[in-house]
C-alpha positions in Angstrom: -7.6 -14.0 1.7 -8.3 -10.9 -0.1 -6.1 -9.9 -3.2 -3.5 -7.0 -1.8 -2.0 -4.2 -3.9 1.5 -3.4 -2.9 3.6 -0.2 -2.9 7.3 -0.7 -1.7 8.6 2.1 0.2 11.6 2.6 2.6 10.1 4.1 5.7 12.2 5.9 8.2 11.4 8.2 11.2 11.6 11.8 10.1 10.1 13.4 13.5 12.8 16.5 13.2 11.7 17.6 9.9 8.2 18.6 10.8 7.9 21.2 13.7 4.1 20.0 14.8 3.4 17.3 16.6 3.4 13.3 15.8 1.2 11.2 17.2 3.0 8.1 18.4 1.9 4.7 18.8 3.9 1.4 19.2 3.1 -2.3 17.7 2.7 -4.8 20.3 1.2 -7.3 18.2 -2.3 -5.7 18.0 -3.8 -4.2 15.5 -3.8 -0.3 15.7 -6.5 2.1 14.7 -5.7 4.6 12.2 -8.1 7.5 11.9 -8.9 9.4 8.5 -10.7 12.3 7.2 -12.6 12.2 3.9 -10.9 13.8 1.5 -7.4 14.7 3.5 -4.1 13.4 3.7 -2.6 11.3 6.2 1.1 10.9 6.5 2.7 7.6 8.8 6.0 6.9 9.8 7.9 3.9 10.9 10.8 3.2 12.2 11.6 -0.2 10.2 12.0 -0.7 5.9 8.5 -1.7 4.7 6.1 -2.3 2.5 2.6 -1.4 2.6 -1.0 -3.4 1.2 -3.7 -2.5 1.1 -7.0 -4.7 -0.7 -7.1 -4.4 -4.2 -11.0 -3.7 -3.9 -9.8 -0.4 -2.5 -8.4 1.2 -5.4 -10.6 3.9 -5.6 -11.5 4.6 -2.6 -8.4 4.9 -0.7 -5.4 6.6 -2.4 -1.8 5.2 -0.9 1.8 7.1 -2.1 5.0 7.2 -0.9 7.5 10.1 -1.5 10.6 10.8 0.7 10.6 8.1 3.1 6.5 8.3 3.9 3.4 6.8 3.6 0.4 9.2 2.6 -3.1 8.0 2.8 -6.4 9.8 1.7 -9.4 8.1 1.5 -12.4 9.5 -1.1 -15.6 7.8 0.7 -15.7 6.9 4.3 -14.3 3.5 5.4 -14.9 1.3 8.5 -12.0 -1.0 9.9 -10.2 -1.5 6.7 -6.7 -4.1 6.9 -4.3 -2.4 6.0 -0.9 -4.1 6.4 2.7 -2.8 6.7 5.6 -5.3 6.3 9.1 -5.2 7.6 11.2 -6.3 4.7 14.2 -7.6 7.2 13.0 -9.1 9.5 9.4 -10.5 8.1 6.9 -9.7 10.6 3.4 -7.9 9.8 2.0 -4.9 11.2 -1.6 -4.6 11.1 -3.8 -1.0 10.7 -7.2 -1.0 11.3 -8.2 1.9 9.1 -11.3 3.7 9.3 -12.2 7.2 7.6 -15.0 9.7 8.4 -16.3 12.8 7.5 -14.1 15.6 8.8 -16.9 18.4 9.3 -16.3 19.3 13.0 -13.6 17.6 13.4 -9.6 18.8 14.4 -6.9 18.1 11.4 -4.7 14.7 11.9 -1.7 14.7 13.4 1.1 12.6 11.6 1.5 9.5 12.8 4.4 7.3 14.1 4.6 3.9 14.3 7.4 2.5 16.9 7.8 -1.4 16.5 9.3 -2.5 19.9 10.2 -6.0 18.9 14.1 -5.7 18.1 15.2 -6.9 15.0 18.9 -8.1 14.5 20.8 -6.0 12.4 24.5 -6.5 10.9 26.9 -4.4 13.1 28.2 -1.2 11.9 30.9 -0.7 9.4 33.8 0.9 11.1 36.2 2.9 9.1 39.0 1.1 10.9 40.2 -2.1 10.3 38.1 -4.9 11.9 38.4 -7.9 13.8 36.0 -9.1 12.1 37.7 -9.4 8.4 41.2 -10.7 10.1 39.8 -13.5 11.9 36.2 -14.4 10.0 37.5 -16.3 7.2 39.1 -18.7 9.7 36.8 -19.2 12.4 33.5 -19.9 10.3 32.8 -22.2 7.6 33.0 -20.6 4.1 29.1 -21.7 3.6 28.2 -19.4 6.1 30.2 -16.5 5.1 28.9 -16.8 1.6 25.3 -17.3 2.9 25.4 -14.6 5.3 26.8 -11.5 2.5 24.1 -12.7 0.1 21.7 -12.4 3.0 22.8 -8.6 4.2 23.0 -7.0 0.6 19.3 -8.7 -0.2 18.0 -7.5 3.0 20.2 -5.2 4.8 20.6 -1.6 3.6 23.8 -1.0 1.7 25.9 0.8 4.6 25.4 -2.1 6.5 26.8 -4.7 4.4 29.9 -6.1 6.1 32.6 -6.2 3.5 34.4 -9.9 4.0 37.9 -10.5 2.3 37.7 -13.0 -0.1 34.5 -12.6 -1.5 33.1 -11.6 -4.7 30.6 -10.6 -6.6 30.0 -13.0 -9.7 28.0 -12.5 -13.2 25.1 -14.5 -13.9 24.3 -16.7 -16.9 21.7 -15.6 -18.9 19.0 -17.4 -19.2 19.0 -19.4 -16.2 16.1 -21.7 -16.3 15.3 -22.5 -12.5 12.1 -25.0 -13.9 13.6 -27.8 -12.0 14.8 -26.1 -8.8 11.1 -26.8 -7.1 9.1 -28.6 -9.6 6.7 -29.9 -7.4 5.7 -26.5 -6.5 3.6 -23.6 -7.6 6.9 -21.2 -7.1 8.0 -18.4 -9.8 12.1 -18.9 -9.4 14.7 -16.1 -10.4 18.3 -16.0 -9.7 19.4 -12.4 -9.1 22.9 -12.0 -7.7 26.3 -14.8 -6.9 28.8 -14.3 -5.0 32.1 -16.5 -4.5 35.0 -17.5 -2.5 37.6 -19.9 -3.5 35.7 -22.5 -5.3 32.6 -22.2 -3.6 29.4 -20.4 -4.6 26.2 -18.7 -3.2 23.3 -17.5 -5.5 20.8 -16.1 -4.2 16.9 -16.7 -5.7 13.8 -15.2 -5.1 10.4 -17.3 -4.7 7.3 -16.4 -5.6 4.0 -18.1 -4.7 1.7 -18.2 -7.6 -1.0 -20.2 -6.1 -3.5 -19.1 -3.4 -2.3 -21.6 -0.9 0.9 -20.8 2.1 3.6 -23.3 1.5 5.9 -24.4 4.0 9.9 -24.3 3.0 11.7 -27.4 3.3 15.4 -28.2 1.5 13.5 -31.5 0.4 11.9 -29.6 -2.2 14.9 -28.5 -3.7 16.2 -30.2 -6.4 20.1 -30.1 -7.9 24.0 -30.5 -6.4 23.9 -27.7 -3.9 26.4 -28.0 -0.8 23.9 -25.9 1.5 20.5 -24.1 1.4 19.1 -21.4 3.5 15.4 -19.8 2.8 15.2 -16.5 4.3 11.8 -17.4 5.6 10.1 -20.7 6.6 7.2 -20.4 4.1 4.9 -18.6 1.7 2.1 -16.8 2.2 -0.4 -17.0 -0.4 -0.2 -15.1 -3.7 -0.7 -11.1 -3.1 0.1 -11.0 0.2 2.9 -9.5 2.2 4.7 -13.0 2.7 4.4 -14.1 -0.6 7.8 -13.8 -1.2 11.4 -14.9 -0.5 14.7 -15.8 -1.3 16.7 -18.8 -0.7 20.7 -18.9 -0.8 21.9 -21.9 -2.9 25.6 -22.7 -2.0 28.1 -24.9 -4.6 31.3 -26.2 -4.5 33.3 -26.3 -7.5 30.9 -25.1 -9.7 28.3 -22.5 -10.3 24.4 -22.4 -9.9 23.8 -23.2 -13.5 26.3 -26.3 -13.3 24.5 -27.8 -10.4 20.5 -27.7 -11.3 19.4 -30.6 -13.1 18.4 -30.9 -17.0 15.4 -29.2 -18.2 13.5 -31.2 -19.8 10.9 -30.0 -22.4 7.6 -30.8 -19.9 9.3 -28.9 -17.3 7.6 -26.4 -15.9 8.4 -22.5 -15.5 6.0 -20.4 -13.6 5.8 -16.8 -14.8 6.2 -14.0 -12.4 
């Protein structure tokens, strides 16, 4: 696999801010063709939060930015099916662009274009400005594991409006420090604990993975290591190192004690990958 170059950008549909006309096409699993022009600008919208790559060996020769919610391409030589991939940040999947770019003498300016993904994606239901159902009855009818798991899940993933506030939880500081070297030391995986949440005596943490080795791993709770109650990966593996899936998070829940009370010892031939 090639080495990919990555640019995250939230990408929304902005159709009623231009008055000309969108070219639209939908993802149905097969890769779509994206025309250029030598020398202009392309602008693409999508209707999911992404994050585009595109191979590192095209650097300089095909310019990708981001500014207000879009992608803008602009190619400087001309370019023949070039992968260029998006990926949705929430739910995981891949959208491929087949990109090529010619010369535009002769030819009619590009369109902007739309991307429509038609596969549906679960989403957390809307906050209500009225008092839910939800926070009376939650806390009582699921297991406090879940809750936990599933609030560390929306506010890694889920845009912030969307986050379903759940009575009795918390937000909770990290140590410093944390050394992760013995989470998965069998693996080529960069750890990092970024946020904790709690309720009652139980804890989530949630930690990012990183593949550092140009192999896909498969995600098992096997290769976890340390006094945890439950453990959830976002995603069932990782992809190789600088591509799209080459990173996730898993949600580490503990009883009685934090994140930092439950790994094992580090011992001095432990091993820490770097990011």
């Amino acid at each position: 696999m090639r080495m990919m170059r990555w640019a995250a950008v939230a990408l929304v549909a902005l159709v009623p801010l231009f008055s000309h006309a969108l070219e639209t096409v939908h993802w149905q699993r097969l890769p779509l063709p994206v025309r250029l022009h030598v020398g202009e600008e392309r602008v693409i919208f999508t209707d999911r939060e992404m994050k585009v790559g595109v191979p590192a060996n095209l650097k300089d020769r095909l310019r990708v930015q981001s500014a207000n919610g879009a992608i803008y391409l602009r190619p400087a030589v001309p370019l023949q099916g070039v992968r260029v991939q998006l990926h949705d940040v929430v739910a995981g999947a891949l959208v491929m662009l087949d990109v090529t770019a010619i010369d535009p003498e002769g030819q009619l300016p590009l369109e902007p274009l739309r991307i429509v993904t038609d596969t549906p994606v679960e989403k957390p239901a809307p906050i209500s400005s009225a008092p839910s159902s939800f926070e009376a009855r939650e806390p009582t009818t699921l297991p406090v594991p879940v809750l936990l798991t599933r609030h560390a899940a929306q506010n890694l993933y889920a845009p912030l409006r969307a986050v379903e506030p759940v009575a009795g939880i918390s937000r909770v500081p990290l140590r410093e420090s944390l050394n992760l070297s013995t989470l998965m030391p069998m693996l080529p995986v960069y750890c990092r604990a970024v946020a904790a949440w709690k309720m009652g005596d139980t804890f989530v943490t949630a930690v990012i993975l990183r593949n550092v080795s140009p192999r896909a791993i498969e995600l098992s709770p096997l290769q976890l290591q340390g006094g945890f109650t439950a453990a959830t990966y976002q995603h069932p593996y990782l992809g190789p190192k600088g591509e799209a899936t080459d990173t996730t998070a898993v949600y580490l829940v503990t009883k009685g004690r934090d994140l930092a009370d439950s790994l094992l010892p580090a011992s001095s031939g432990g091993r820490a990958y770097e990011k």
